[in-house]
DSSP file (Angstrom, degrees, kcal/mol; ACC not computed):
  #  RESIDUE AA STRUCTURE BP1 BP2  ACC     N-H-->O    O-->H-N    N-H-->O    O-->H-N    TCO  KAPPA ALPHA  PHI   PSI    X-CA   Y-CA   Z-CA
    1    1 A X              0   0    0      0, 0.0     2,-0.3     0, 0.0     3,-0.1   0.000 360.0 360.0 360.0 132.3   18.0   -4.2   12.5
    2    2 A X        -     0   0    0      1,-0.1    46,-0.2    48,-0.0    48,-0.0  -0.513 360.0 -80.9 -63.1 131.5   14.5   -6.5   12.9
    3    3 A X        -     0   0    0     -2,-0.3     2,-0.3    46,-0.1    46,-0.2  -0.225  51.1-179.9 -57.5 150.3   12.8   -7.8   10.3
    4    4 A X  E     -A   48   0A   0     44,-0.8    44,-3.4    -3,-0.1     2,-1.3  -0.978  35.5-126.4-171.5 134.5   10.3   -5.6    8.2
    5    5 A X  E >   -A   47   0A   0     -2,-0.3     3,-2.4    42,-0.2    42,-0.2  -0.704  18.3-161.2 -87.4  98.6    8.4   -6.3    5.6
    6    6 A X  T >> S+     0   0    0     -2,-1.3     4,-1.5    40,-1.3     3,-0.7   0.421  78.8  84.5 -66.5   5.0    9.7   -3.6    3.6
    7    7 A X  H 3> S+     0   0    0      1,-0.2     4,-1.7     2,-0.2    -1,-0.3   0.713  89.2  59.0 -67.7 -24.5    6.1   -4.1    1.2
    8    8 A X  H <> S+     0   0    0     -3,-2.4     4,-0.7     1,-0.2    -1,-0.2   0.713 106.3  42.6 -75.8 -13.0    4.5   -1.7    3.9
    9    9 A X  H <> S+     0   0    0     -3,-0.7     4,-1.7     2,-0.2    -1,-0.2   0.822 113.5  51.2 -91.4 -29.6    6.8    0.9    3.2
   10   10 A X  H >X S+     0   0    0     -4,-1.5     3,-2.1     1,-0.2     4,-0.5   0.992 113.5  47.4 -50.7 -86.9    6.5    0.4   -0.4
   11   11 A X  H >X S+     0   0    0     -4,-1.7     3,-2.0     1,-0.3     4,-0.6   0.678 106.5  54.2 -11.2 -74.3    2.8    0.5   -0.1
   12   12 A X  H 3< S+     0   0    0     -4,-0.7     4,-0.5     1,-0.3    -1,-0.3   0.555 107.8  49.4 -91.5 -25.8    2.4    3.7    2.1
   13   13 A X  H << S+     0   0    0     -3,-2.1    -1,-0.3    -4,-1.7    -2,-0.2   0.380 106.9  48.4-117.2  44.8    4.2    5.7    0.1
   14   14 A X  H << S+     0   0    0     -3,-2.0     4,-0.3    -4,-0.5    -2,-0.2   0.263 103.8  83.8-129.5 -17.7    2.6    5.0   -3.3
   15   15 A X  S >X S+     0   0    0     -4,-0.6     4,-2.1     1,-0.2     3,-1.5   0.996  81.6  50.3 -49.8 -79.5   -0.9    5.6   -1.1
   16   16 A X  H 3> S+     0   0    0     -4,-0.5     4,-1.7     1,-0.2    -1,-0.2   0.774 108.5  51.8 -23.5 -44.4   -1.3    8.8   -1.1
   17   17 A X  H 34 S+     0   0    0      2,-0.2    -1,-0.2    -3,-0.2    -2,-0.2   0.520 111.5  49.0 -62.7 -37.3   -1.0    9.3   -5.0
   18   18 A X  H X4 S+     0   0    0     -3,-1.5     3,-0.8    -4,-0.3    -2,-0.2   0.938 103.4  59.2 -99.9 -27.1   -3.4    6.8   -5.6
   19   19 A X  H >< S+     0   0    0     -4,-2.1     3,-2.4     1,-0.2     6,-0.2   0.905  99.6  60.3  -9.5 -74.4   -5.9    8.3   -3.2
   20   20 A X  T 3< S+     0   0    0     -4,-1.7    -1,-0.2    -5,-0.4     3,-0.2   0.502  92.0  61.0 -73.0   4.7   -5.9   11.5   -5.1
   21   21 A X  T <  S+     0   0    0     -3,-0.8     2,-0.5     1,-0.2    -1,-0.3   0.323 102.4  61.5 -92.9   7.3   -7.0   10.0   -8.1
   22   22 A X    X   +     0   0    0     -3,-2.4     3,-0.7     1,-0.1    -1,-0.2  -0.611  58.2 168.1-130.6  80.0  -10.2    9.0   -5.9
   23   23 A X  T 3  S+     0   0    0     -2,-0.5    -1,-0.1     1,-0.2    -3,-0.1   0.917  72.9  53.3 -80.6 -31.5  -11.7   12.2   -4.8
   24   24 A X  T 3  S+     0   0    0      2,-0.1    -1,-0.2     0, 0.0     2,-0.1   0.804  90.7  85.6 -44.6 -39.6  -15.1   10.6   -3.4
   25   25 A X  S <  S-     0   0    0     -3,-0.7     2,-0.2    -6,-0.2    -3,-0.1  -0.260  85.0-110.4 -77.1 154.4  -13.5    7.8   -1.0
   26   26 A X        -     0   0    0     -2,-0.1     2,-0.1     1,-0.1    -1,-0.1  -0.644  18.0-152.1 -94.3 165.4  -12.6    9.0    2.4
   27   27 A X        +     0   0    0     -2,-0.2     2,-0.2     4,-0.1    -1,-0.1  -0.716  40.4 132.2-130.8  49.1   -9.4    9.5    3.8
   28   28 A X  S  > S-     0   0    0     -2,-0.1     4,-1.5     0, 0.0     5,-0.1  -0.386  71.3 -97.8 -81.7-179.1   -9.3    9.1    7.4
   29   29 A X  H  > S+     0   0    0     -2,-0.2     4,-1.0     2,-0.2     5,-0.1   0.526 117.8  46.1-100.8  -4.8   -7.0    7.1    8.9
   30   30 A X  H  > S+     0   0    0      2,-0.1     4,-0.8     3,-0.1    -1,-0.1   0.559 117.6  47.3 -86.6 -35.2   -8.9    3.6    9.5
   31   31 A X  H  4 S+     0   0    0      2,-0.2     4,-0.3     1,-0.1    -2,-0.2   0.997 114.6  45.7 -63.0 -40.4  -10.1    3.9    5.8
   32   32 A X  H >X>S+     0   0    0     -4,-1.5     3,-2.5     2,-0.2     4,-2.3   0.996 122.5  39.1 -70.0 -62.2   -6.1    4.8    4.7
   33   33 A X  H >X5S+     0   0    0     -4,-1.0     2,-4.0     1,-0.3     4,-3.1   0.904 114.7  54.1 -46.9 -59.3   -4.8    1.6    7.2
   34   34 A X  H 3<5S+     0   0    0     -4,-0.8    -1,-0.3     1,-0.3    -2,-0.2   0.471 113.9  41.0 -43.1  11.2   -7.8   -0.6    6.0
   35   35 A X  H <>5S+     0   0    0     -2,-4.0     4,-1.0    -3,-2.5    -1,-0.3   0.552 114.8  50.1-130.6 -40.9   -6.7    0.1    2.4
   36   36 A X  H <X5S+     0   0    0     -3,-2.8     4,-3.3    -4,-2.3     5,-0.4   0.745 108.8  52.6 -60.2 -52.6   -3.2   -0.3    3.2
   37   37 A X  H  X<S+     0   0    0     -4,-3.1     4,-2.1    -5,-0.8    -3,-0.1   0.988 113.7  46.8 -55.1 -62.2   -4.0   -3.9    5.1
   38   38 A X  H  4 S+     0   0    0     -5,-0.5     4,-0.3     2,-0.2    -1,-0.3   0.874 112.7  44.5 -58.7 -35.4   -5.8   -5.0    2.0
   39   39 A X  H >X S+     0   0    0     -4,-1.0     4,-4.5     1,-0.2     3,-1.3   0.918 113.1  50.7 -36.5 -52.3   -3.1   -4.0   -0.5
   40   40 A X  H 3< S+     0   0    0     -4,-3.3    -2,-0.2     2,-0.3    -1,-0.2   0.875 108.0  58.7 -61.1 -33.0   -0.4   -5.5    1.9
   41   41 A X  T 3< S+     0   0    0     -4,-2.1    -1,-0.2    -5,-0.4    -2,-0.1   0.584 114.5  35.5 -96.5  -9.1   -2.9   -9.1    1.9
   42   42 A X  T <4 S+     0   0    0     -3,-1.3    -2,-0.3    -4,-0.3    -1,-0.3   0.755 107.5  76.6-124.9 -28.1   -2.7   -9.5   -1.8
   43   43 A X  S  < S-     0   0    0     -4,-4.5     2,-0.1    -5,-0.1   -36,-0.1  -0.177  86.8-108.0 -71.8 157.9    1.1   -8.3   -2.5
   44   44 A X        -     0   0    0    -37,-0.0     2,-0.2     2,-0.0    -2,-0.1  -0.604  37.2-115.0 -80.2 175.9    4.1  -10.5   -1.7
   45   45 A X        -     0   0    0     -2,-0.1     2,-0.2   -38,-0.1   -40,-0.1  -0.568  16.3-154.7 -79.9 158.9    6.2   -9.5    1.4
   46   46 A X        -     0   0    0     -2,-0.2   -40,-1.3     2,-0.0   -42,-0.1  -0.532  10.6-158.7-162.7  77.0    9.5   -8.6    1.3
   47   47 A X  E     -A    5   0A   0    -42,-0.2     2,-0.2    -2,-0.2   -42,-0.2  -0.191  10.9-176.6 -54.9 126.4   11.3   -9.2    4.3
   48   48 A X  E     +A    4   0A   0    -44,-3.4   -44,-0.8   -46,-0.2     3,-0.1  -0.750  19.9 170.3-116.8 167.0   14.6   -7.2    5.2
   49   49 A X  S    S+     0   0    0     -2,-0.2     2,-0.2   -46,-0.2   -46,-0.1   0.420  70.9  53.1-143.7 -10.8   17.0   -7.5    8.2
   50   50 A X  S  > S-     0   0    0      1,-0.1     4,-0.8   -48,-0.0   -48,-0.0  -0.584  77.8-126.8-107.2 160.3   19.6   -5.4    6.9
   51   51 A X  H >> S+     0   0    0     -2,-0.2     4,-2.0     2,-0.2     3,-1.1   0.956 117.9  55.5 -68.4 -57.5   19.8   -1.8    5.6
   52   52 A X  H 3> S+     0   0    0      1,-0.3     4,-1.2     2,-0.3     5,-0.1   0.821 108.9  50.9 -34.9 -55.3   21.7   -3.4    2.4
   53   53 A X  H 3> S+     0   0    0      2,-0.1     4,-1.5     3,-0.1    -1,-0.3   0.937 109.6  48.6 -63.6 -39.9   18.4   -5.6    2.2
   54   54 A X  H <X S+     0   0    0     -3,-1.1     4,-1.2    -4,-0.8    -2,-0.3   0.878 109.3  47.3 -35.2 -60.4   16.3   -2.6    2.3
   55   55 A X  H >X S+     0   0    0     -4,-2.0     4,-1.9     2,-0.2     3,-1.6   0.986 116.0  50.0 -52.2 -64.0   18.2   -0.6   -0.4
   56   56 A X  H >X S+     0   0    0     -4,-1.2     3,-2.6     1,-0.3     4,-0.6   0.745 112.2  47.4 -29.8 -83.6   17.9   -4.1   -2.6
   57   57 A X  H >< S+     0   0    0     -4,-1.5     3,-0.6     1,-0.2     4,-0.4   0.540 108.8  55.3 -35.8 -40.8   14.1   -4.3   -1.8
   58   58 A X  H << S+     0   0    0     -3,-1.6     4,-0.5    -4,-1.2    -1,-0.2   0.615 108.8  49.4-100.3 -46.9   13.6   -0.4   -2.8
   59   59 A X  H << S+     0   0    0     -3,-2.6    -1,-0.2    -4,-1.9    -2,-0.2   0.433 104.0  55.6-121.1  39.6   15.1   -1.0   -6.2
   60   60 A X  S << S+     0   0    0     -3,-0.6    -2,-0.3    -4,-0.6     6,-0.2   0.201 106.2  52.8 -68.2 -15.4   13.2   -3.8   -6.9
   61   61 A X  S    S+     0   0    0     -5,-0.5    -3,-0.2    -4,-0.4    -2,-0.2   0.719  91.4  69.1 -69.9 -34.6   10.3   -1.8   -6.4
   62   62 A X  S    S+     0   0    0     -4,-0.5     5,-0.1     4,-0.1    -3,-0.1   0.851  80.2 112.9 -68.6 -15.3   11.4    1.1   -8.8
   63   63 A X  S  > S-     0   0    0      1,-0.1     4,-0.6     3,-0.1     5,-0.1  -0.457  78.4-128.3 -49.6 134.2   10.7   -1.7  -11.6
   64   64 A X  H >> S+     0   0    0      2,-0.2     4,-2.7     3,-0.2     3,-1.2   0.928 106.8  50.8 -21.8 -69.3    7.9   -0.8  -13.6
   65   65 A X  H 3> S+     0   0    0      1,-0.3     4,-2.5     2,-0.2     5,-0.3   0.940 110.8  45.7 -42.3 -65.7    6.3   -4.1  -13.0
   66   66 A X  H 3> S+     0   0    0      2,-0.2     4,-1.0    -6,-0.2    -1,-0.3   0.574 115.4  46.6 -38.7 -24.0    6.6   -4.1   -9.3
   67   67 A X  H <X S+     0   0    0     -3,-1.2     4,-2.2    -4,-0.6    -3,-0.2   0.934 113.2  60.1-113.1 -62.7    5.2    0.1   -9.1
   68   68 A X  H  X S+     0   0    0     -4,-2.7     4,-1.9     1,-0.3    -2,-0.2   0.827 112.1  31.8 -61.1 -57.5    2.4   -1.6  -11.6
   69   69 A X  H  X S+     0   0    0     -4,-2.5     4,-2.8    -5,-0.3     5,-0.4   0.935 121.0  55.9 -56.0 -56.4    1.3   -4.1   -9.0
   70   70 A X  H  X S+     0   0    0     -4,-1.0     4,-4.7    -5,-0.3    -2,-0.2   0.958 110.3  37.7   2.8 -96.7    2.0   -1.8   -6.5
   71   71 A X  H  X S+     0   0    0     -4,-2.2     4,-3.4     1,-0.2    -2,-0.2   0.843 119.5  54.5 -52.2 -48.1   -0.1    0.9   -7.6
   72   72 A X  H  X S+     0   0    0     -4,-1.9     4,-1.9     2,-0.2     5,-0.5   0.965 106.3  46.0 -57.5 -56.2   -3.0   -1.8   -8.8
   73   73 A X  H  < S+     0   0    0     -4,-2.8    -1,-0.2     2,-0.2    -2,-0.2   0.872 115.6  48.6 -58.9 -39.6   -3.5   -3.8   -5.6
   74   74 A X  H >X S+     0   0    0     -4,-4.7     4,-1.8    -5,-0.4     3,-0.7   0.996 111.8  50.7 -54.8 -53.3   -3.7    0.0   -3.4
   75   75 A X  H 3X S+     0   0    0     -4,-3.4     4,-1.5     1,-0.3    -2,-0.2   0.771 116.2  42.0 -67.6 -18.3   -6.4    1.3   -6.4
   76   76 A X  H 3< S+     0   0    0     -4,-1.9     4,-0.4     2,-0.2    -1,-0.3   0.550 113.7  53.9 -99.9  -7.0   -8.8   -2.4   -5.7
   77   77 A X  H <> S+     0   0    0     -3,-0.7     4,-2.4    -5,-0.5    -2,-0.2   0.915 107.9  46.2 -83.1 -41.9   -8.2   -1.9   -2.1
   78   78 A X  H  X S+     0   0    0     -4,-1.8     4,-1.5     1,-0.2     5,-0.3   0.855 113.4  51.1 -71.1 -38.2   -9.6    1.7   -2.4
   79   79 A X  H  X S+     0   0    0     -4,-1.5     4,-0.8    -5,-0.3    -1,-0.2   0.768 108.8  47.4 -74.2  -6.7  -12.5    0.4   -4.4
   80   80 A X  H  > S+     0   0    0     -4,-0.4     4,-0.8     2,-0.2    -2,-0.2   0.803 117.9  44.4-102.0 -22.3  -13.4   -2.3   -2.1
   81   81 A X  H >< S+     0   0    0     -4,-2.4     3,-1.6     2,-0.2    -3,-0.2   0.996 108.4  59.1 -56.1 -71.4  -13.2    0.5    1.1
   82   82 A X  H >< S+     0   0    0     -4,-1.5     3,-0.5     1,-0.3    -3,-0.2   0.806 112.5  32.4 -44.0 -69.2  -14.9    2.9   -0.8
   83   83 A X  H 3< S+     0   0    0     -4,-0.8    -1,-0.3    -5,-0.3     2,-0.2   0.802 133.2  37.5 -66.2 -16.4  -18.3    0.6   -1.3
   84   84 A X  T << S+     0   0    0     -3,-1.6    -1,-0.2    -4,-0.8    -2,-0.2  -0.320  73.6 170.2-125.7  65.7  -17.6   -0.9    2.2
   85   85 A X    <   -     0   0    0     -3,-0.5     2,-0.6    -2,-0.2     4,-0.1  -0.442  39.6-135.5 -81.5 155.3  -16.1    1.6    5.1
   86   86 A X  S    S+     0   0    0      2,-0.1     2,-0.3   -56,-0.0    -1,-0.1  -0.500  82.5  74.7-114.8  59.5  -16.1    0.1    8.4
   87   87 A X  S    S-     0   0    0     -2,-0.6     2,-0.8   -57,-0.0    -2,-0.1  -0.953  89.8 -99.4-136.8 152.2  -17.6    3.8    9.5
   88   88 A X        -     0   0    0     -2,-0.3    -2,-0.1     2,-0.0     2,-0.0  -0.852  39.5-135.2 -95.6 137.3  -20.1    5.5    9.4
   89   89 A X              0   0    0     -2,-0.8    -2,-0.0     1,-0.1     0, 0.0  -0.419 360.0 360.0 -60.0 141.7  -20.1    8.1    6.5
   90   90 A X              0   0    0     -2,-0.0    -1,-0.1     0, 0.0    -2,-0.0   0.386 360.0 360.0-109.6 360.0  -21.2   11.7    7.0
């Protein structure tokens, strides 16, 4: 296995969820990375190389604190996309 910052996976599948509490922001798929990127720029990393490091990483995420930070860093990432899209809006 390669190293992978298993925060990206964390991230991406707590995205969606937080989206849909933001029915105004768009949802393409440069707004979703760019949202992602910014989450990812303020969370720590959490590098694996293993599977066994992966599971480990996975339930240190299911803490409540960790899902809290999580969940926080996507929803200020969607508010700073949302006033600023690197698109144009229709």
């Amino acid at each position: 296995m390669e190293l992978k910052n298993q925060m990206e996976e964390l991230v991406l599948e707590q995205l969606d969820s937080v989206l849909a509490q933001y029915p105004d922001c768009c949802k393409c798929e440069h707004c979703r990375q760019d949202i992602a990127i910014i989450a990812l720029n303020h969370l720590p990393p959490k590098y694996v190389s293993s599977q066994k490091g992966c599971v480990f990483a996975k339930v240190d995420a299911m803490a409540m604190d960790a899902k809290i930070e999580i969940v926080g860093q996507i929803a200020k990432a969607v508010e700073i996309v949302k006033r600023n899209p690197h698109h144009e809006t229709e």
